[in-house]
C-alpha positions in Angstrom: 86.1 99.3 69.4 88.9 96.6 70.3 92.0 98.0 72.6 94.4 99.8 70.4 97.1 97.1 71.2 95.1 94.3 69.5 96.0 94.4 66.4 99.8 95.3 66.6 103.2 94.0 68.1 104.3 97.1 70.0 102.3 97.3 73.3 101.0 99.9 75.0 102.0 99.8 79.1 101.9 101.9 82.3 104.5 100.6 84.7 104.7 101.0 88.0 107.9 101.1 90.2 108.7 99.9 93.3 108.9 102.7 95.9 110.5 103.8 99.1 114.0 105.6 99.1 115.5 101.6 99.4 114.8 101.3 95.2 115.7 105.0 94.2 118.7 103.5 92.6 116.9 100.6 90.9 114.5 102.7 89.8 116.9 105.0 87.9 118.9 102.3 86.6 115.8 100.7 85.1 114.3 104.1 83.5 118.3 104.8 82.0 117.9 101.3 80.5 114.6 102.3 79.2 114.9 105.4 77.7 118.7 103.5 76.0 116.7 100.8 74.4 113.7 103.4 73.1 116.6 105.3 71.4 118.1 102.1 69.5 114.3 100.8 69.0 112.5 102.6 66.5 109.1 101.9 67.7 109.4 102.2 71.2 108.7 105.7 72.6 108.6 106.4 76.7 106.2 108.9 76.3 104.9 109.5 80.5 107.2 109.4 83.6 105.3 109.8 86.6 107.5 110.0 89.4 106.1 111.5 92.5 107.8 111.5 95.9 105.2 112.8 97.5 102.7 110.1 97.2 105.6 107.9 97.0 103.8 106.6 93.7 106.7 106.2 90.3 105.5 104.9 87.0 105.7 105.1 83.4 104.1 104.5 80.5 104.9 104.4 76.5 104.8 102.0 73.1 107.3 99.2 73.2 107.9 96.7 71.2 108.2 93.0 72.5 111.7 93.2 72.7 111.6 96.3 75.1 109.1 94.6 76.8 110.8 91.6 77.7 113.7 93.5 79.1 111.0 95.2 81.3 109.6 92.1 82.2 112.8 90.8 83.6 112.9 93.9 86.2 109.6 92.6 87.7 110.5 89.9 90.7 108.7 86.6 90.6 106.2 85.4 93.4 109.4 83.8 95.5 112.1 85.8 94.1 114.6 88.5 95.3 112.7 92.2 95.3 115.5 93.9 96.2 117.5 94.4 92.7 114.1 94.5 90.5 112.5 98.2 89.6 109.2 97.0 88.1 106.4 96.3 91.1 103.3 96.2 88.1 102.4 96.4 84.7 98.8 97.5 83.1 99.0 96.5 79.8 96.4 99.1 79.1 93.0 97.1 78.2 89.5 98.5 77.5 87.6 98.9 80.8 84.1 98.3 82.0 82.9 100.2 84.2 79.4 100.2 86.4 76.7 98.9 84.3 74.1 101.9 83.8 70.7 101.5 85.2 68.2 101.5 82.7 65.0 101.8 84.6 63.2 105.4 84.8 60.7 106.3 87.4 58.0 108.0 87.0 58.4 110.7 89.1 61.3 112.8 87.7 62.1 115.7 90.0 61.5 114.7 93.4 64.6 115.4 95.0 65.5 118.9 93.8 62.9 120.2 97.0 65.1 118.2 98.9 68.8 119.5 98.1 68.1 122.7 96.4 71.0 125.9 97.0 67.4 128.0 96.0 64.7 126.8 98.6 61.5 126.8 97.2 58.9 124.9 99.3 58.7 124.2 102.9 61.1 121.9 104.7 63.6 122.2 101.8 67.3 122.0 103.1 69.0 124.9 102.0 72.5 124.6 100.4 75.1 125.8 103.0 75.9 129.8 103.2 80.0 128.5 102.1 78.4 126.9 98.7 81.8 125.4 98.2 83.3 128.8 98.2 87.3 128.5 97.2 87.5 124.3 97.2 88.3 122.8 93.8 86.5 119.7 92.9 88.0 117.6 90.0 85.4 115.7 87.8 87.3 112.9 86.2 84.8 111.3 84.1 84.0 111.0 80.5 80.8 112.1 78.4 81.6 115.6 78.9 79.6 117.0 75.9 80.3 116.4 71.7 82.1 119.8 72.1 85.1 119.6 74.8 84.8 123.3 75.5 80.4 122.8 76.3 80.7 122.3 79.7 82.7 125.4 79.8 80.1 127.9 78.5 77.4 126.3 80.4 76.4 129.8 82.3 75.7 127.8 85.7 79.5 127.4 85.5 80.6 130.2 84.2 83.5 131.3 85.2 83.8 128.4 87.8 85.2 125.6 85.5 88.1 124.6 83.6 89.6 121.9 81.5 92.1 119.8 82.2 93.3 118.3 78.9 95.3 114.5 79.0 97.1 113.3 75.8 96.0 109.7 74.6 99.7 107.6 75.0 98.9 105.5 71.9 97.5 108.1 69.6 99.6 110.5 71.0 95.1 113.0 70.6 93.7 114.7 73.3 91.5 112.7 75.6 87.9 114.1 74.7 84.5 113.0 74.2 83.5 114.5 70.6 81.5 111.4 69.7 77.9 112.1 69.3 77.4 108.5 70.6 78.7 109.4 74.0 76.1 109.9 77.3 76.9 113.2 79.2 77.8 111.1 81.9 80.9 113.4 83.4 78.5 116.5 82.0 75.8 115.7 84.6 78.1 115.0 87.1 80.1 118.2 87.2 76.8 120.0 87.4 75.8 118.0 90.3 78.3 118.9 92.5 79.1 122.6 91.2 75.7 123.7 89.2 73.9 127.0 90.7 70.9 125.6 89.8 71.0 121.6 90.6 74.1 121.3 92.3 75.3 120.8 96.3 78.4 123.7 96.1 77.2 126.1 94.1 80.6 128.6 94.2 83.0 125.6 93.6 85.3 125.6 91.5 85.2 123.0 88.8 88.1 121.2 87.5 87.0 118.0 84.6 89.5 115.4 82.8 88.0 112.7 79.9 89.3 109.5 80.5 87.8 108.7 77.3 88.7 108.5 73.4 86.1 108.2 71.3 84.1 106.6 73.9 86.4 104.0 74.7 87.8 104.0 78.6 91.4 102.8 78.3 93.0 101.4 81.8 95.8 103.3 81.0 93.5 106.5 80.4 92.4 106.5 83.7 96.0 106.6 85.3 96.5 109.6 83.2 93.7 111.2 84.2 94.5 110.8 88.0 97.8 111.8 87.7 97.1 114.9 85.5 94.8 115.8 88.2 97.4 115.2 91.1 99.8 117.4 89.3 97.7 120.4 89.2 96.5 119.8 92.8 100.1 119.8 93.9 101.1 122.7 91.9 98.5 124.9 93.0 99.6 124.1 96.7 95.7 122.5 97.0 96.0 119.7 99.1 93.7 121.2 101.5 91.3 122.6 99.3 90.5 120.0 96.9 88.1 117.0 96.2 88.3 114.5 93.6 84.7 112.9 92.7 85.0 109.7 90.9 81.4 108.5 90.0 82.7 105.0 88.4 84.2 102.5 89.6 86.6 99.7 88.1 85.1 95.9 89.3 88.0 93.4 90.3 86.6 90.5 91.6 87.0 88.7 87.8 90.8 87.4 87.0 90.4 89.2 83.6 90.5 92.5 86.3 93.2 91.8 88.0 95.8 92.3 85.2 95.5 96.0 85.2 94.3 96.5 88.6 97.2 96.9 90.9 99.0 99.9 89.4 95.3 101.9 89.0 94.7 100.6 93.1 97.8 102.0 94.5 97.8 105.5 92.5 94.2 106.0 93.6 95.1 104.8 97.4 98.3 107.2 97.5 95.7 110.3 96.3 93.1 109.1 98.1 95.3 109.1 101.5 96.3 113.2 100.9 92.9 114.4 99.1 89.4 113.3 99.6 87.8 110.5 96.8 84.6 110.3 97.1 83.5 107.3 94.8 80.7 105.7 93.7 79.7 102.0 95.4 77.9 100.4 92.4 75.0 99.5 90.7 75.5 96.0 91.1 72.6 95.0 93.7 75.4 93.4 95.4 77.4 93.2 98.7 80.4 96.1 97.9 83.0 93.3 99.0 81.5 90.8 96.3 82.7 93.6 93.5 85.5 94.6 94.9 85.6 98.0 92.9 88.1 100.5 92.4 88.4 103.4 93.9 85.6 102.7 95.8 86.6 99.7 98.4 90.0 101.0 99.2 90.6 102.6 103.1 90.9 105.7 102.7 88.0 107.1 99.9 84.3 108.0 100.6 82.4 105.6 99.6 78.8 106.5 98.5 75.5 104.5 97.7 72.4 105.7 96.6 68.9 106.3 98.3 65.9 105.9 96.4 62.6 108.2 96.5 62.5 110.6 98.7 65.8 109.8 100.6 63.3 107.6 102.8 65.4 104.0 101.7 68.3 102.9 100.4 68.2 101.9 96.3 67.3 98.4 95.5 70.2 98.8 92.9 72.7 100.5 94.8 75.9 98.0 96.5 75.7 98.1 99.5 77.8 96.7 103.0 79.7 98.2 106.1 82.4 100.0 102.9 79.7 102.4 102.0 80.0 105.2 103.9 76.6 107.7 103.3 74.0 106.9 101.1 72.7 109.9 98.9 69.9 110.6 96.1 70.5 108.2 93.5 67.3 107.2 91.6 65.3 109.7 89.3 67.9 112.8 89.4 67.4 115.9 86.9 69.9 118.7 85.9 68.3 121.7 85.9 69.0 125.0 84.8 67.5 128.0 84.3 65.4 126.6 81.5 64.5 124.4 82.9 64.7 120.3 82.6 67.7 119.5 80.8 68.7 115.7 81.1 65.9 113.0 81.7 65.9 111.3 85.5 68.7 109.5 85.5 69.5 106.4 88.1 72.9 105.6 89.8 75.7 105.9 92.4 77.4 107.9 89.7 74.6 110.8 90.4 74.4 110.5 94.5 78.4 110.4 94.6 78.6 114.1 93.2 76.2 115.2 95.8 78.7 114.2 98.8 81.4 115.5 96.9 79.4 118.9 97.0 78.7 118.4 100.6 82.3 117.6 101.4 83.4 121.2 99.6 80.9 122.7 101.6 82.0 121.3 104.9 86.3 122.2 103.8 84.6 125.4 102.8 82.3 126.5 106.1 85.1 125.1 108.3 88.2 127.6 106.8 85.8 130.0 106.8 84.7 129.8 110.9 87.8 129.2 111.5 87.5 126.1 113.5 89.6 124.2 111.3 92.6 124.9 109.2 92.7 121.2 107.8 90.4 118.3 107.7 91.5 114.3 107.2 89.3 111.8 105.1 88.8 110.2 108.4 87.5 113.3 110.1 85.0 114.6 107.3 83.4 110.8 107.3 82.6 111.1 110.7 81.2 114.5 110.3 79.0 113.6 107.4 77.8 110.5 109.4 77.4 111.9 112.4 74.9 114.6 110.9 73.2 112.2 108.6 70.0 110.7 109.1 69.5 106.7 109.7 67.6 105.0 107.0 67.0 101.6 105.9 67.8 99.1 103.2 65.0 96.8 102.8 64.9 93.5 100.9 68.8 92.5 101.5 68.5 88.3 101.1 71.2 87.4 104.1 74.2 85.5 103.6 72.7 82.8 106.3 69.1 83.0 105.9 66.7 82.5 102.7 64.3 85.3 104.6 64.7 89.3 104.3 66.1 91.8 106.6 66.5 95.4 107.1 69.5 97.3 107.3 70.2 100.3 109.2 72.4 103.2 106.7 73.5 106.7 106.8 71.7 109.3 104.4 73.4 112.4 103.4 72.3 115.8 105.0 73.7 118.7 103.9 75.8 120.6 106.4 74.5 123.7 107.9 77.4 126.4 107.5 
């Protein structure tokens, strides 16, 4: 399925505005003018204003035609021009987006790492989940392949009671963002139970927030800044800075110039959240050196940034990326969902399915810390350090070096979970 915008002359943009209190003015002028020509133009709607002095992050979005847009265009400053008097600092002109490629390989042993992070211990030397289990953090799936049905994931009885919906409108159709093609993996479905599942997941008394980025199984650039900033709305208006996490098991590649075009306005929302509530992202499936990719959210500062381990947490995954950006490895490589019937998905492979895990983990640390009282309020920074300082070293084997045609092995951080 092409982008929506192929086939027509009235485009489909998110804008993003210069910030700082310096281009208040210029940024209300340009939105005035905006919202004047979308009355005289017939087929130009603003239909999104995202303007949020708190993350000090301002955009819009809507369906202009190329008239409109060229009057946008001339608020954005060229490369040696005056910024001072010009509104516009980006424009995603809202493409189809490819994400990680999926790993197709299945191992032969399929449940190997439920003895290993279990919240139910089972055998001997299984780690127990953490007495907090999550227990009053919110962590906000934003995904896609949430079931056919949008409301599934919300009668799925290991989350009963625990999840909820957070619904996005589609700017060019004006439809809800859901999954209800058959065609579509349960990608974000696995996911969420993952991180907040009583019987597979890390934070079993989470609370679980999930929002499609997806229409009809197409990811839309523009989607995705909906999606994020639905999510930051509802953190802030629950007053949940401190109590949330945001688990982003994809990851938006930008080392190609065809990337690049939609990449600055999704980069800057996601380093503005990322800077007030923890990311945890996925590193990529790419066999690669993280800084080769260059993915979004993953590579920015502030995010936790999470690879995968292969069988039996022993080594790092041939497939996962991999560099000094990744963070904490975690189980990546023949995962199950389980509930109480048993096996429901078949092993899957991928950062996508370790990153969840860490996003558990992290709820469990926000979680045991308010509840011991040691801590009222924990930074990115701090929680990092904490997970790697209670992780166990591993090593990545079978890295070619930049400098040398031989092998090498790499010492990395695999997850543990924390014992509150």
């Amino acid at each position: 399925m092409s982008s929506p915008t192929a086939n027509t002359a009235v485009k489909l943009l998110t804008v993003m505005l210069q910030p700082g209190a310096d281009f208040a003015a210029v940024r209300s002028t340009h939105i005035a003018k905006i919202e004047k020509l979308c009355e005289t133009d017939e087929k130009s709607k603003l239909i999104r204003k995202f303007l949020d002095d708190t993350l000090g992050y301002y955009s819009y979005s809507g369906k202009f035609t190329p008239a409109v847009v060229k009057e946008i265009e001339q608020d954005m400053p060229t490369k040696d021009g005056d910024k001072s008097s010009k509104a516009v600092l980006a424009i995603d002109s809202g493409k189809a987006v490819k994400l990680y490629e999926e790993i197709e390989e299945r191992p032969t042993d399929r449940s190997w790492w439920l003895p290993i992070i279990t919240n139910t211990p089972r055998d001997k030397g299984t780690w127990p989940c953490p007495g907090s289990g999550g227990e009053d953090i919110d962590i906000y799936i934003v995904d896609s392949g949430f079931g056919k049905d949008k409301e599934e994931l919300l009668n799925i009885t290991e989350l009963e009671g625990r999840c909820k919906r957070l619904p996005i409108i589609d700017s060019y159709t004006e439809k809800p963002m859901d999954d209800n093609d058959e065609n579509v993996t349960l990608h974000g479905h696995y996911v969420a139970r993952l991180a907040g599942g009583t019987q597979s997941g890390v934070a079993p008394k989470c609370n679980i927030f999930y929002v499609s980025f997806a229409l009809d199984g197409v990811i839309q650039s523009h989607a995705m800044h909906y999606a994020l900033e639905t999510v930051w709305k509802h953190i802030k208006s629950e007053l949940n800075e401190h109590k949330s996490v945001i688990n982003c098991s994809w990851g938006v590649p930008t080392v190609d110039e065809t990337d690049l075009d939609n990449a600055d306005t999704l980069r800057e929302l996601c380093a503005k959240i990322s800077e007030i509530v923890p990311m945890v992202c996925a590193a990529g499936n790419d066999k690669a050196h993280i800084e080769k990719i260059k993915p979004i959210p993953a590579i920015l500062d502030h995010t936790i940034c999470v690879g995968a381990s292969t069988k039996y947490d022993q080594v790092a995954s041939s497939f996962s990326n991999y560099g000094e950006r990744v963070d904490i490895y975690a189980p990546g490589r023949g995962i199950e969902v389980k509930d109480s019937h048993g096996v429901l998905c078949p092993a899957q492979n991928g950062t996508s399915f370790a990153t969840p895990q860490v996003s558990g983990a992290v709820a469990c640390l926000m979680s045991g810390a308010r509840k011991a009282g040691r801590m009222t309020q924990l930074t990115t920074v701090e929680m990092k350090d904490i997970l790697r300082k209670r992780a166990k070293d591993i090593e990545r084997n079978e890295i070619e070096s930049e400098t040398d045609t031989g092998q090498f092995i790499e010492k990395v951080k695999r997850l543990v979970v924390l014992p509150y």
